[in-house]
N, C-alpha and C positions, 0 to 999 in steps of 0.2 A: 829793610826794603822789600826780602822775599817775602813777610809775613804780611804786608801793608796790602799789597800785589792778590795773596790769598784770601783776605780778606774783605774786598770787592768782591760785591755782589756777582753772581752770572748771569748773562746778556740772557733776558727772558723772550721765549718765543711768543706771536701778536695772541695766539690764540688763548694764555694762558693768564689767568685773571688773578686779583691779590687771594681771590677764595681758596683757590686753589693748592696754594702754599707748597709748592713743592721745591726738595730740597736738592735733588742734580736729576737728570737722567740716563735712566739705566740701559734702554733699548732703544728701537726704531719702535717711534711710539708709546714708551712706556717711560712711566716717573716716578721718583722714589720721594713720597711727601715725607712734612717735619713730620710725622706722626709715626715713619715704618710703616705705611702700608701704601699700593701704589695706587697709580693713576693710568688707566688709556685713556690714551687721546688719538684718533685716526680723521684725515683731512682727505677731500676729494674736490677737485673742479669738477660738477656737474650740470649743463647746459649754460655754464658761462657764471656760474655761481660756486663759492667753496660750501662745499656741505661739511658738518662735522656733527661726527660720534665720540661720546664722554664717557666717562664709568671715571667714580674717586671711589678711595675706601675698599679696595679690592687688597684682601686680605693675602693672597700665596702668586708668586709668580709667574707660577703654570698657569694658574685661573686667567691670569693677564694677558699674558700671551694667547689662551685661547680667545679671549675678549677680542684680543685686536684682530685674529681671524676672523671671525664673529661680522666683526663690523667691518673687515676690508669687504667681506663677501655682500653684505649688505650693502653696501657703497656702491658697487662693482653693480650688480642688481638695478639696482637704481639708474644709474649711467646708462644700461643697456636699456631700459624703459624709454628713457630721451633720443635715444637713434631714431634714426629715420626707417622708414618703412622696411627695408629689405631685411633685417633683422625681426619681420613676421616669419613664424614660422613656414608659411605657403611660399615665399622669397625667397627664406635661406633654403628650404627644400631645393628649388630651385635649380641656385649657385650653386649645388651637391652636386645635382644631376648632370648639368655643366660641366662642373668635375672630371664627371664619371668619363663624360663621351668626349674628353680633350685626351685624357688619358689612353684612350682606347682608339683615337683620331693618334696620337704623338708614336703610339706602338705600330704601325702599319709599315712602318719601314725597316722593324724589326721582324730577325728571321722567327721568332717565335710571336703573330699580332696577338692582342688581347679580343675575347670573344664577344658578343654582346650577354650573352646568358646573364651579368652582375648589372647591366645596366637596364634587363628588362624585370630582375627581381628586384631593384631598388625602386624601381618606378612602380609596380605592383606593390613595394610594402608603404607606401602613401597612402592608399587606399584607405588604410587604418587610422590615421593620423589625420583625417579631414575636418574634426573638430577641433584641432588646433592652430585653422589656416590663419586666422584674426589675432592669435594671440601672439605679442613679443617672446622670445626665446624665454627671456627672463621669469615668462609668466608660466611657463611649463614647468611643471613638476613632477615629482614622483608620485606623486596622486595620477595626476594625469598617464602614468605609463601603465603604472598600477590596473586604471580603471580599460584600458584599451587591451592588456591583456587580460583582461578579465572576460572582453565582450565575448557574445555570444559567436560575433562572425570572425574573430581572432582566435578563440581558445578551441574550436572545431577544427582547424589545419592539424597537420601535421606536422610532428615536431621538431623535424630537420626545415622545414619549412619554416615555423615561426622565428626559427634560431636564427636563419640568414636575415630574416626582416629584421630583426631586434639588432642585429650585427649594421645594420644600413642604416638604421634610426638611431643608435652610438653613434657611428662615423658619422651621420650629419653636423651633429651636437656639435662634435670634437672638431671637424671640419670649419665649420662657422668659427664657434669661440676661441681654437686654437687650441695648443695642449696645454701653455700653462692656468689659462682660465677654466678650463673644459672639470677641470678636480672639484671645483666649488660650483661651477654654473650646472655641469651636463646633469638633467635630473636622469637620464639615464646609465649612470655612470654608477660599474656594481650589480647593476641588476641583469642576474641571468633568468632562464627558462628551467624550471624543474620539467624532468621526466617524467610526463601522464604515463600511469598504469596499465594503461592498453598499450603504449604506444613499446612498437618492438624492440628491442636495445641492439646496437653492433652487433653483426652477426659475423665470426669468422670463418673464412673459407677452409677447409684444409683440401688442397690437392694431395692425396695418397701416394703413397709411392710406386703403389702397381698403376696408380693412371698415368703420371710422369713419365715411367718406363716407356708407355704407349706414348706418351708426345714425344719425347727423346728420340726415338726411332724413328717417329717422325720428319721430326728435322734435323737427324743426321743419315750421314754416310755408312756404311759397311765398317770404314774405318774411321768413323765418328770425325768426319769432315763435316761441317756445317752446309746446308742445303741450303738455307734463308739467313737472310742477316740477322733475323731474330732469334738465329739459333744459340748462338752464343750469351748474347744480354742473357735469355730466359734460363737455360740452364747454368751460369752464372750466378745468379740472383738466387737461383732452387738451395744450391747447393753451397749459400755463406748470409744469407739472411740480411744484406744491406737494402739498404734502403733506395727507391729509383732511383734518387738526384746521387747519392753515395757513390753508386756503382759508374754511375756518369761522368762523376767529377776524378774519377782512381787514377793513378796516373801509374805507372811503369816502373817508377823510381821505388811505390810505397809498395810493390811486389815482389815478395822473398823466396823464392825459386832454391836458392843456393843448396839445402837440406833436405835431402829425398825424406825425410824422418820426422820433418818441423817446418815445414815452408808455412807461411804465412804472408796475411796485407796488413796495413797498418792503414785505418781508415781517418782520415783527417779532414778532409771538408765535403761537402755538399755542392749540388751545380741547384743553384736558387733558378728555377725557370723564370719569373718576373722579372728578376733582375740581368737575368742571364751571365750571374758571375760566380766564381768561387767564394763560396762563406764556410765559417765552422759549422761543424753537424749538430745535430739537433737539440743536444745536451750541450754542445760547446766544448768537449773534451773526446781526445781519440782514442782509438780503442784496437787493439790486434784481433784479426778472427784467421784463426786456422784452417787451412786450404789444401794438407796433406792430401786428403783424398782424391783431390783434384787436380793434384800437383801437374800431371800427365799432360792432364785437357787445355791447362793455362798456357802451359811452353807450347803446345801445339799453337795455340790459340795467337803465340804472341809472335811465332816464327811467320803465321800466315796475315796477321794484322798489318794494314798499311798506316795503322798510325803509330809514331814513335814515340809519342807524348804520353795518349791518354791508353787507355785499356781497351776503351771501344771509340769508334769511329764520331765524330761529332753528325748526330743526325740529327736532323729538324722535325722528323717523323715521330722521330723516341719521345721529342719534348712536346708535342703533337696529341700523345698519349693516344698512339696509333700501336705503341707494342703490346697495351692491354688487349684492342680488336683483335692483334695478330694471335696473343696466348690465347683466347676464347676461340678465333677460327681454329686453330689445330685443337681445342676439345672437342668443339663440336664433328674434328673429321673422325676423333679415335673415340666417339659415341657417348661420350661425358655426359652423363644426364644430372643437370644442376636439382639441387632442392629449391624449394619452396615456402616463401615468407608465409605469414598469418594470412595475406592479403590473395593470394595466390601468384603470386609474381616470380619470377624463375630469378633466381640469385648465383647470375655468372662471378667465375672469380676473376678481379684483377688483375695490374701486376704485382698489386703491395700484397695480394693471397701469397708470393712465391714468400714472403720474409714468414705469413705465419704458419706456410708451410714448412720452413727452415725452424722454425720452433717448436712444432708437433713431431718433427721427424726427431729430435732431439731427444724430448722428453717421452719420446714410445718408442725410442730406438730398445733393439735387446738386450745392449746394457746400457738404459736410459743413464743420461746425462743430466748431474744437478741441473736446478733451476737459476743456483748463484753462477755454475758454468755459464748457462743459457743468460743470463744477463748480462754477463762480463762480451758474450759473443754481437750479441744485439745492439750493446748501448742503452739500454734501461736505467735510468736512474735509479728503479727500486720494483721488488714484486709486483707492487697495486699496476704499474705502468705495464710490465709483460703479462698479467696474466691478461689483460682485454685480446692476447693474441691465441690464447688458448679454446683450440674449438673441444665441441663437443663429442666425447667420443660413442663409437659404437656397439653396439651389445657385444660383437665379436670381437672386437678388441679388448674388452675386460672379461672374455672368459678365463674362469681358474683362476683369476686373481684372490680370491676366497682362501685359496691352499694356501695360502702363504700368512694367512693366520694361524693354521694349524689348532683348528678346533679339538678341543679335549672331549673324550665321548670314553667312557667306561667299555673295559673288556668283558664282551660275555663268556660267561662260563661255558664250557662244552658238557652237555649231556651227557 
């Protein structure tokens, strides 16, 4: 009876014809004919009609499976062609923009509002994009991003510039399509900006240690009481290399005091300003940085602190990025004369200069500190990542480094 049972035929789907001969199926979409070789077949309702893509005789598996990508993408394509208007690309830009300023409209009654700055470069990187106001999403391609960073009035910005436009012409894409179509539709999807030749690379700050001395002094006491409330964030930060939102998010608990000899924090998540909550750091994984030297200034710090939670006080100022203003007014009081870009532009430091200031002070300490140290302390994934924190040093800082080769040079004989 079971063999009778096996024997019946299987219930054939409408679309597959006697040519086709195929003997079961293997996949979503794929067939295994009497022959050992397969078959895609992929179906779509498109504007009220099933369309469909074939392939027989397709000899390896993999081939098949790429086939039916192949063809969903192609279907998918097509479908988006039959939309109605708003899927032009001048429409969906649009809906983006919309986006942008609901986003920015829904943050206003957050203590940290979102700025206009991303919604007047999104609307500036349009500009570029006006020969593709007529065409469906569908019909944009990599040709087409191709040939706009190519033009003459795109490839003349500059390159932190073009970066953010190309960053707002992705998110449109992905925006519209969504994320699981955005992999096969977005033709800007994978394409970055190479770095022009002219164009300057990251520059890193290093605040020296005899000019810190002069800010320190500044904003402390006689007996290193804090004068400003910026005094503590900034020489915190100087002196353990985390990161803004790091040092924001510390709490109490992950600070090891107990060991005049080994005190240490245990760095565990980040305060996400956008979202204004606790996430993992940056790598996702936590890391101890040692604080011995500091020991002193912490327990001062923590005796005089009215928060009991976090390490520093929750300010809307800090997330504000009002503590960078504050660390540049105290250079400018203790005479800090910044250098100068290519462009002649004065290049203030930050407050992320205080992390590669904690990496310079490391690695030109007098008995400089591995590099694998200095990684383990930062959270680096790997060298290529810390050395972008590594500035340039000065003629006077590599005098006599030479001696330590100990050049060989022949004795002369005495007359």
């Amino acid at each position: 009876m079971d063999e009778n049972q096996n024997d019946k035929p299987q219930k054939k789907e409408k679309f597959l014809s006697p040519h086709d001969k195929v003997r079961e199926k293997i996949e979503e979409c794929v067939y295994k004919m009497a022959n050992g070789r397969f078959m895609v077949v992929v179906q779509k309702r498109i504007n009220g009609k099933v369309r469909t893509k074939k392939q027989r005789q397709v000899k390896l598996i993999q081939e098949a499976r790429q086939l039916r990508k192949k063809f969903t993408n192609e279907l998918n394509q097509e479908d988006m062609r039959h939309k109605d208007g708003q899927l032009k690309w001048e429409a969906a830009y649009g809906r983006y923009i919309k986006h942008i300023e609901q986003k920015i409209e829904d943050s206003k009654n957050s203590y940290k509002p979102l700025g206009q700055g991303s919604l007047e470069t999104a609307k500036a990187a349009y500009k570029y994009t006006r020969q593709w106001e007529k065409l469906f999403l569908s019909q944009i391609s990599t040709h087409h991003i191709d040939t706009m960073i190519r033009s003459r009035e795109f490839s003349i910005l500059a390159y932190g510039v073009k970066k953010h436009y190309m960053r707002h012409i992705r998110t449109a894409f992905k925006y519209i399509l969504g994320p699981a179509a955005s992999i096969y539709l977005n033709p800007a999807h994978g394409i970055y900006l190479p770095r022009d030749k002219n164009d300057e690379p990251y520059k890193v700050i290093w605040i020296r240690p005899e000019v810190m001395e002069k800010v320190i002094d500044r904003l402390h006491g006689p007996n290193m009481e804090p004068l400003t409330k910026w005094a503590a964030p900034i020489y915190f930060h100087y002196y353990t290399g985390l990161r803004n939102g790091e040092g924001y998010a510390l709490k109490w608990e992950n600070v090891h005091l107990e060991d005049p000899e080994n005190s240490y924090i245990v760095v565990k998540s980040t305060f996400n300003w956008r979202t204004e909550k606790l996430t993992p750091t940056k790598t996702g994984q936590e890391r101890t940085v040692d604080i011995t030297a500091i020991r002193k200034y912490v327990l001062s710090h923590k005796l005089r602190s009215p928060e009991k939670e976090f390490v520093f006080p929750r300010d809307s100022e800090w997330q504000g990025g009002k503590a960078a203003r504050a660390l540049q007014s105290i250079l400018k009081e203790v005479g800090y004369v910044p250098e100068k870009n290519h462009k002649g532009e004065e290049q203030w430091p930050i407050f992320h200069s205080l992390r590669s200031s904690y990496v310079m002070n490391l690695l030109t300490a007098p008995n400089p500190v591995s590099y694998l140290v200095v990684q383990s302390q930062t959270g680096h994934r790997d060298y290529k990542s810390l050395k972008h924190y590594i500035a340039k040093l000065e003629s006077r800082e590599t005098k006599g480094v030479s001696h330590s080769l100990k050049p060989y040079t022949k004795k002369l004989k005495s007359v």
